[in-house]
C-alpha positions, 0 to 999 in steps of 0.5 A, a space after each residue: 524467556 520473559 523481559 521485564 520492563 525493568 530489564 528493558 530500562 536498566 539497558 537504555 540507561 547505558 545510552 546517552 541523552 542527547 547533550 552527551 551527559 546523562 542517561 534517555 531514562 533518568 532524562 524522561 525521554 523513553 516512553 510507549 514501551 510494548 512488548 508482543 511475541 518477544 519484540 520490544 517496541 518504544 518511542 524516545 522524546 526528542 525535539 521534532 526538528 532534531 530527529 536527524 541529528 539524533 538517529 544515531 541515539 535512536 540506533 543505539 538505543 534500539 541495539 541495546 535492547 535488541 542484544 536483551 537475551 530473550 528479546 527476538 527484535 527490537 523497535 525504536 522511533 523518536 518522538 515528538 512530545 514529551 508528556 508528564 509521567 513518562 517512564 523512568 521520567 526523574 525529578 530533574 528532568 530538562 523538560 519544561 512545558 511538556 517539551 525538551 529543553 535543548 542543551 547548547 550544543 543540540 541547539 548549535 546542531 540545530 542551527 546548522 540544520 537546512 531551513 533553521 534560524 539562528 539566534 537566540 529565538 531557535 527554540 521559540 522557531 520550533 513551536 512557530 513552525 508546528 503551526 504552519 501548514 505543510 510538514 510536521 513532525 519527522 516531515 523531509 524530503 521524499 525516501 528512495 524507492 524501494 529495491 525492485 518494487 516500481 511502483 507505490 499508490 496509496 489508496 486513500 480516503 477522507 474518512 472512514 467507513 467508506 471500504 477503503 481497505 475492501 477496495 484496495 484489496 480487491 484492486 489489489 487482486 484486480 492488478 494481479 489479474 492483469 499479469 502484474 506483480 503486487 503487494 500491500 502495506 496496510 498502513 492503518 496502524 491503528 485498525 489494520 484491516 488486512 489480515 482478516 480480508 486476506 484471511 492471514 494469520 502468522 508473524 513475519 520472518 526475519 530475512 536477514 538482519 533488520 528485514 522481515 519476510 511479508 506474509 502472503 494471501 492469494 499471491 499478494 505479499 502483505 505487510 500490516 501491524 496486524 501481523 504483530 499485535 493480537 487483533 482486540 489489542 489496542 495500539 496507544 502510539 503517538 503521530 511521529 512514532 506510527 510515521 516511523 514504524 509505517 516507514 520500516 514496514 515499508 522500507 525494512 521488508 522484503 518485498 522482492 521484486 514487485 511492480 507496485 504495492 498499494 498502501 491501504 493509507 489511515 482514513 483522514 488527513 492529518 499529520 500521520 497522512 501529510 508525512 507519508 504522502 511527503 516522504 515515501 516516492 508515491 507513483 499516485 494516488 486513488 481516492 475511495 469514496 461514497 457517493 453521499 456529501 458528507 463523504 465528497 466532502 472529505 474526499 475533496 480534502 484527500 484530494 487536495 492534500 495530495 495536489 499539495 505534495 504534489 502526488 499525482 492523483 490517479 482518479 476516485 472509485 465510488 463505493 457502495 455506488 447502488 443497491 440491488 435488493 437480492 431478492 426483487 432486483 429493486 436497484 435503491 441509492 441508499 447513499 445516492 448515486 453518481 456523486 463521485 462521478 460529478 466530483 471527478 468531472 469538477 476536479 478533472 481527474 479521473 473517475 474509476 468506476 463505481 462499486 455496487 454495495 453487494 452482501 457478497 462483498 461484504 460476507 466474502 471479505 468478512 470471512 478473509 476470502 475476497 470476491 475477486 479472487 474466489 468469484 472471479 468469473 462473475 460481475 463483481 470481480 469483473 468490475 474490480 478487474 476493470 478498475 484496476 485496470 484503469 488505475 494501472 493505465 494512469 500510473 502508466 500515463 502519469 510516469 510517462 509510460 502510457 501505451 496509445 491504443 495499438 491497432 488490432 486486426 484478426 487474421 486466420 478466420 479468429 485464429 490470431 490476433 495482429 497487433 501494432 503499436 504507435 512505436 512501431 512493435 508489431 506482433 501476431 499472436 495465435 488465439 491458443 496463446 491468447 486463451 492459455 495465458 489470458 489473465 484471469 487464466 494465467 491468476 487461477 489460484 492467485 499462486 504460482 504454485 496453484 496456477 491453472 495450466 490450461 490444456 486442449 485449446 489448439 482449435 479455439 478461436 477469437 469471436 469478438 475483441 470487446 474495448 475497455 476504455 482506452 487501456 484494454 481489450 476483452 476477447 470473446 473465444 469461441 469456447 466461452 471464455 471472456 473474462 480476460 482483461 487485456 491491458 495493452 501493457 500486457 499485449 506487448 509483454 506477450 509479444 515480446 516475450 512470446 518465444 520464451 512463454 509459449 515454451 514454458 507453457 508446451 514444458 508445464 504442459 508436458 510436466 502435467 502429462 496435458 496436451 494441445 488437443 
């Protein structure tokens, strides 16, 4: 059944405008009303230091709509500015000057409000404020975290044009292929990039009420706007109403249990980015950029406007680090090379690894098949698993959980591996086990539903134990596999789970009709 615009009014002229007399429609509050799919999505005007003191009109308004007949779901967020011609606007309205003018007793509620003024000068106060660094429309303190998922890192960048999107999900792919469980926000409202690089089509799923299921692409769960309009359609939403609707995105979806979800972040530094770094609990932060000035440039500013949330900020990956002609082997620095590195030396933090410009990158994620999932074994899956390796070793030093390099030691003539850490946890793995759930084993298929069972590996043994870093280890077996990225947080996972995996992996064994060999 279609809805028309007119219907979706007359509903929200039933709720009361903030002053309790009127209506938000002859009031002029209502605006940006979009319909896709059976959804409705609209913004109301309020003053921005008002928004939490007028959440309970927000909710009103959104259920009214939502109990339309024909209408699958409804969306609403509180905006920050009125402009002239907004719809159902009425002859009358209280706005003066582009800006609402509050009733005495919204003013009074105001005043009360932390870090208000009081006196007859409160609504010069919000204007003031606007113009003062630091938070701006719908600013506040920091959410809680997300049910069972440990971790959130944006993935960031001074400006676009920089394979910010392509990073985060092949550093996505890179977390997975180290044994953890991870998702995507893809929080570019306004070019959402990650369902083409993951290949997904489709519209979430109601979960139950105001939660919605992710959709998933090679074992990650993903949420981005791109799921909800068409891919030409443009989207003409204003700061406050794209922080709200990146805010259910995060924190009204069923993302299950997760040990982190990246946040592929808008390029830039405004208002849209303060916000979200202000108020979703980030873990940290990793900076993209190109090794060009231009590009360091804007990649100082990301920096800092982490520093000044106080996120800790877990290191720069330079992309398109150099070019390799595919044809002469000729390696030219189209956008020069190692700045990004110079740029992490002078910041003191840490630099992640450079990315080459490669045409495989870029056909693959063109055509929704990103390299580190389907060229896993070769050298630019490599580098991102690597990467991303270094990025979880940071998040783990920046929460506190860091792990020291253990002690490693081959026993049996490479037919075990001894471990010890700092703590005191000692464990000997067998070389089998190892090879069976190395991780880039473990993540063939990137679905628990496609994943290699990998049989006839009772004799191998352990040639080499290759270091990475501080964070990992790469072991050479003899059969010729070495792709493997041994984070030390996975090494303890093994050795304290061994008993219950090993018996999972003799019963999917036995399931397959395989054996040891």
């Amino acid at each position: 059944m279609s809805v028309s615009k007119d219907q979706i009014l007359s509903e929200l002229r039933r709720v009361k405008g903030p002053a309790l007399e009127g209506n938000i429609v002859d009031l002029g509050l209502v605006s940006e009303i979009l319909q896709k799919d059976d959804r409705v999505y609209f913004s109301i005007t309020v003053p921005p230091e008002n928004a939490e003191e007028l959440e309970p009109l927000r909710q009103a308004a959104q259920k009214v709509v939502a109990e339309i007949e024909g209408v699958a779901g409804a969306t609403a967020v509180l905006t920050a500015e009125a402009q002239p011609g907004t719809e159902g606007a009425s002859q009358g309205s209280p706005v003066a000057g582009g800006r609402v003018q509050e009733n005495q007793r919204v003013a009074e509620a105001r005043a009360r409000m932390p870090g208000q003024t009081n006196g007859p000068d409160q609504a010069n106060g919000a204007a003031a404020a606007a113009q003062k660094p630091g938070p701006q429309a719908g600013a506040g303190a920091k959410a809680d975290g997300i049910p069972n998922v440990k971790h959130l890192i944006a993935v960031a960048s001074g400006k676009g044009g920089v394979g910010k999107s392509t990073t985060t999900v092949n550093l996505a792919l890179g977390l997975q292929a180290i044994g953890l469980k991870v998702g995507i926000l893809d929080a570019d409202i306004f070019g959402p990039s990650q369902p083409r690089l993951l290949g997904i089509t489709g519209r979430p799923t109601a979960a139950d009420g105001k939660i919605v299921n992710p959709l998933s692409g090679y074992g990650l769960r993903v949420m981005s706007m791109g799921f909800l309009v068409d891919e030409g359609q443009p989207i003409v939403w204003r700061g406050p109403m794209v922080v709200q609707a990146l805010h259910q995105m995060l924190f009204q979806v069923a993302w299950g249990e997760l040990d982190v979800v990246l946040i592929d972040m808008p390029p830039g530094t405004g208002d849209v980015q303060l916000t979200m770094a202000q108020q979703v609990p980030l873990s940290g932060a990793v900076i993209v950029s190109t090794p060009q000035d231009l590009a360091l440039i804007d990649a100082r500013k990301g920096l800092a406007m982490f520093e000044q949330v106080n996120v800790p900020v877990l290191g720069i990956v330079e992309n398109m680090s150099t070019f390799v002609c595919p044809k002469c082997g000729e390696e030219s620095h189209i956008f020069g090379h190692g700045g990004a590195r110079i740029e992490a030396q002078k910041l003191s933090v840490p630099f992640l690894g450079g990315v080459p410009l490669h045409m495989d990158i870029r056909e693959k994620s063109d055509n929704g098949q990103p390299i580190t999932a389907t060229a896993p074994d070769g050298l630019l899956a490599q580098n991102y698993r690597e990467i991303a390796a270094r990025v979880w070793s940071e998040v783990e030093n920046a929460t506190g959980h860091g792990i020291k390099p253990p002690k490693l030691d081959l026993a049996e003539d490479g037919k075990s591996l001894d471990i010890t850490f700092e703590d005191g946890n000692a464990y000997s793995l067998s070389a089998e086990m190892l090879r069976v759930m190395s991780p880039s084993a473990e993540v063939q298929g990137h679905s628990e539903s496609q994943r290699v069972t990998v049989p006839k590996k009772r004799n191998v043994g352990i040639t080499q134990l290759q270091p990475v870093g501080n964070y990992a280890v790469k072991i050479h077996f003899d059969d010729g596999h070495n792709t493997g990225l041994y984070a030390w947080s996975y090494l303890d996972l093994l050795g304290s789970e061994k008993e219950q995996r090993w018996a999972a992996y003799l019963a999917e064994l036995e399931a397959q009709g395989l054996d040891r060999g």
